[in-house]
C-alpha positions in Angstrom: 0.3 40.3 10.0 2.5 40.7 7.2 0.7 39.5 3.5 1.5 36.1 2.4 2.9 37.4 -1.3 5.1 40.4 0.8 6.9 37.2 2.5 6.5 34.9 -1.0 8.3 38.0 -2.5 10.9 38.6 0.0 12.7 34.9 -0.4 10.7 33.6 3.1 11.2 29.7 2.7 7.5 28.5 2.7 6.5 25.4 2.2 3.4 23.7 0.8 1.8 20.7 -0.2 -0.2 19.3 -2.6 -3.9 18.3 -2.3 -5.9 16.1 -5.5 -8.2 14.2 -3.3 -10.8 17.0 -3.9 -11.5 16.1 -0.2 -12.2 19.2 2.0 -10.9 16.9 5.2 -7.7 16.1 3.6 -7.7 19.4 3.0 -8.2 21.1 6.5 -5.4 18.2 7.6 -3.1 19.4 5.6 -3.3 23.3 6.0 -3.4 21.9 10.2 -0.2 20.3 10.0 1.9 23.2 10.1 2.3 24.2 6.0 2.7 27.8 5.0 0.4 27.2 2.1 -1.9 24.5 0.3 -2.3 23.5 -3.8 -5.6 22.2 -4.4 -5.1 21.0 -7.6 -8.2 21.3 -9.7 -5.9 20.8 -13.0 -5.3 16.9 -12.5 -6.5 16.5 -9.1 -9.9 14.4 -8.4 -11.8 17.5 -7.4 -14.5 19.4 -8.8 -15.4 23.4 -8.6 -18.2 21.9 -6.3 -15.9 20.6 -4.1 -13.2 23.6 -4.3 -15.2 25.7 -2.0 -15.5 23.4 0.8 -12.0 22.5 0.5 -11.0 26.0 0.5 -13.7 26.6 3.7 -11.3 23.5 5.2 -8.0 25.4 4.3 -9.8 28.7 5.5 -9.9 27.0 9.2 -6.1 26.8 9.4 -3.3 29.2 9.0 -2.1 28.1 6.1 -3.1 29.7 2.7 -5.0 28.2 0.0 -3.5 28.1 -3.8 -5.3 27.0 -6.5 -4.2 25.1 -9.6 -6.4 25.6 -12.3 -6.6 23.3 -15.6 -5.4 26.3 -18.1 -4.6 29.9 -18.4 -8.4 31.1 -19.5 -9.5 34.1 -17.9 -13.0 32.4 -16.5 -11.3 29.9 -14.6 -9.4 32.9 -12.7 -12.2 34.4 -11.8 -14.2 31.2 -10.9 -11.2 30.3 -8.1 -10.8 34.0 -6.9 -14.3 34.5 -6.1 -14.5 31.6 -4.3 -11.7 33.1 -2.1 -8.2 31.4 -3.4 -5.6 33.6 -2.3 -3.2 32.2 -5.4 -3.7 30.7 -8.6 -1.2 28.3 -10.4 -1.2 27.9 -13.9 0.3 25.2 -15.7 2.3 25.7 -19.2 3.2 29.3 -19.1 5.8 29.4 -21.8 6.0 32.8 -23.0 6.1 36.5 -21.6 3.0 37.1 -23.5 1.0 33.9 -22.0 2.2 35.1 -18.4 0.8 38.8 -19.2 -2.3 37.0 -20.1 -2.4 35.4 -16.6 -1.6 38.2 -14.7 -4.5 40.2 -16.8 -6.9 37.9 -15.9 -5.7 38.0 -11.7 -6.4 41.2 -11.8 -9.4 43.8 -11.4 -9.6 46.8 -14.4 -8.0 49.2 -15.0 -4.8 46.7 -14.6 -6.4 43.7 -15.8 -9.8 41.9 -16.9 -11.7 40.0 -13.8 -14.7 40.2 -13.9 -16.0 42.4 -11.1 -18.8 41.0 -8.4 -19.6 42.0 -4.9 -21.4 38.5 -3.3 -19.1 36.0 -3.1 -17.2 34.4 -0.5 -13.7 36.2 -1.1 -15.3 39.3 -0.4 -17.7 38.2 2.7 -20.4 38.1 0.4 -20.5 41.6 0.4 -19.5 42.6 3.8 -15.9 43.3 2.5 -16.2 44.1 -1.2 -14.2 47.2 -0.9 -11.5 46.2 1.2 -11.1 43.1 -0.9 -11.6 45.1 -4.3 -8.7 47.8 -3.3 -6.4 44.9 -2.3 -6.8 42.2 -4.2 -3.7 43.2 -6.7 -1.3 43.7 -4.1 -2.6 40.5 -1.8 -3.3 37.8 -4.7 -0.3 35.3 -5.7 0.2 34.3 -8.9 2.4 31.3 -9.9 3.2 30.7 -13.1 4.5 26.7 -13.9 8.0 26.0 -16.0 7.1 22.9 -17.3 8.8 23.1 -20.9 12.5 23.5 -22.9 10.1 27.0 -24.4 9.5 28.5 -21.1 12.9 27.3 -19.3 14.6 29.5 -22.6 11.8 32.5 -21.8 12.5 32.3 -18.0 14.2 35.9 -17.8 11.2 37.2 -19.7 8.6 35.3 -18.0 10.3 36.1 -14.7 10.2 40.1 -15.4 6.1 40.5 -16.4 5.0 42.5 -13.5 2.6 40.4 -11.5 4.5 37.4 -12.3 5.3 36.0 -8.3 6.7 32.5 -8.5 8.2 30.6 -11.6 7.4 27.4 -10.3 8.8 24.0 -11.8 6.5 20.6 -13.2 9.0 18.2 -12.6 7.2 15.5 -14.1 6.2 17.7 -17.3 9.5 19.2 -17.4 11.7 16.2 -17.4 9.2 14.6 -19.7 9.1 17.7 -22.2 13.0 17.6 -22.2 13.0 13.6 -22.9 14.2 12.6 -19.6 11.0 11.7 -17.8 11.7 11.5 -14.1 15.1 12.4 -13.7 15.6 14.7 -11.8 19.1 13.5 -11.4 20.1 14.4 -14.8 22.0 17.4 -16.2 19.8 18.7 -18.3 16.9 19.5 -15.2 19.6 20.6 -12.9 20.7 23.1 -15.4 17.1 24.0 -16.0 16.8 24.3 -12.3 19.7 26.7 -12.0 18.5 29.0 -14.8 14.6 29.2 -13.4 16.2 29.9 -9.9 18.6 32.9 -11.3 16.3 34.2 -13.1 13.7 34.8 -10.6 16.1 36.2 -8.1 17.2 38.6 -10.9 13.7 39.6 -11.1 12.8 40.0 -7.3 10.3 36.8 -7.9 10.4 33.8 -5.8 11.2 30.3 -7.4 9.2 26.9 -6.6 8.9 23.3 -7.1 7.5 19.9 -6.3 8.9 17.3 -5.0 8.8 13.7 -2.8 12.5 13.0 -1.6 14.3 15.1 1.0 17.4 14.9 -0.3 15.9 16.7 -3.6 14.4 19.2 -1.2 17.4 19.9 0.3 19.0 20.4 -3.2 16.6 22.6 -4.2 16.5 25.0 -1.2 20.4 25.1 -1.4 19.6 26.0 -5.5 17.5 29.1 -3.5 14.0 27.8 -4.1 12.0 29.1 -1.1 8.4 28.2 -2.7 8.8 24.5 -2.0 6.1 22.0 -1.9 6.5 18.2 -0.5 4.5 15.5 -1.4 0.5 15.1 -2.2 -2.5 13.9 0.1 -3.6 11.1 -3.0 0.8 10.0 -2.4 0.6 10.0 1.4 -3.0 7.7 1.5 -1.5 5.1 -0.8 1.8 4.9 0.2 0.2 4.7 3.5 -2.3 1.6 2.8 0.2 0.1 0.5 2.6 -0.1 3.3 -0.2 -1.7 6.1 -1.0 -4.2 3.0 2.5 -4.7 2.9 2.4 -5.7 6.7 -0.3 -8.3 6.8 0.9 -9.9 3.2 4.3 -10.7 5.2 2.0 -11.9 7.8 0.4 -14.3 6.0 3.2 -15.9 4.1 4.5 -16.8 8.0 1.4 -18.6 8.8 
């Protein structure tokens, strides 16, 4: 089976979606419903690091793989993610070369970074495959680095060419709030972002990415060459969901 970042790398269109429940059933639904990959998002998501592990044990029960977004580039939170058997971290507000060096240090085992080192944990088996998983890891482990400001959409190129860097992936919300234009994704100003995060990723080899909730924006962005695409969150689908069955029996009632 070919390794999740090989296909990330090589411009495979895979698309995710976004989990903030912190609900390991929401979880499993989601990696079951035919998505390449998962975000549980332990950055603004509902979740806790107690929950992470049974939401990635849900994920782990699918074929999709698990991501995790943690709340800021700190070399601790890496290794808490990792050990629990994450086979990507997100980190939000990269904005500079040297902050995604810092990331891609911390992914990483010595001599080639600073994770810690530990042999019982659940991404390795709890033992059973602690060199397999220890010889690997570097090549195997996905690191996503988030544009979410004017700084890092101006350090793209550089952010893009730090080795270990594997998927410059827009904020929209962030971004277009950061650049004054909070939710637009309409305006010039993103879509010129957009174009210069994409280009420069391709230049580099790395794969671009983004969230987003309306088709027609997906569409935009996969014809912009983003292949690292996620659609939508489990939190979004539950309430638009109820809100729309509420909907239903409010018109109901005003009939009666």
């Amino acid at each position: 089976m070919k390794i999740f970042r090989d296909r990330v790398l090589a411009g495979e269109l895979l698309s995710g979606t976004w989990c903030s429940l912190g609900s390991s059933v929401t979880a499993e639904i989601a990696g079951a419903s035919g998505f390449d990959w998962v975000l549980l998002d332990i950055e603004h998501g509902s979740g806790t690091l107690g929950a992470l592990i049974h939401q990635l044990q849900g994920v782990g029960c699918t074929d999709a793989q698990p991501i995790v977004r943690i709340a800021a580039n700190e070399a601790p939170r890496f290794k808490r993610v990792l050990d629990m058997g994450a086979r990507g971290v997100m980190v939000p507000y990269v904005g500079t070369a040297g902050e995604a060096t810092r990331a891609v240090e911390s992914m990483r085992y010595p001599p080639h970074g600073i994770r810690g080192v530990a042999k019982l944990h659940r991404a390795t088996r709890y033992g059973a495959k602690f060199e397999e998983y220890v010889s690997r890891a570097d090549e195997e482990l996905l690191l996503i680095v988030q544009i979410e400001t004017a700084q890092a959409v101006e350090n793209a190129e550089e952010i893009a060419a730090v080795d270990g860097v594997d998927v410059l992936f827009i904020g929209p919300l962030d971004l277009t709030t950061n650049l004054g234009i909070r939710g637009r994704l309409d305006h010039e100003l993103f879509d010129s972002a957009m174009t210069r995060v994409a280009a420069a990723a391709t230049d580099a080899g790395k794969a671009s990415g983004i969230l987003l909730l309306d088709p027609d924006d997906v569409r935009r962005a996969v014809e912009r060459g983003y292949t690292f695409v996620a659609v939508g969150s489990d939190t979004g689908m539950v309430v638009s969901g109820m809100a729309q069955t509420a909907r239903l029996f409010a018109e109901l009632k005003e009939k009666r």
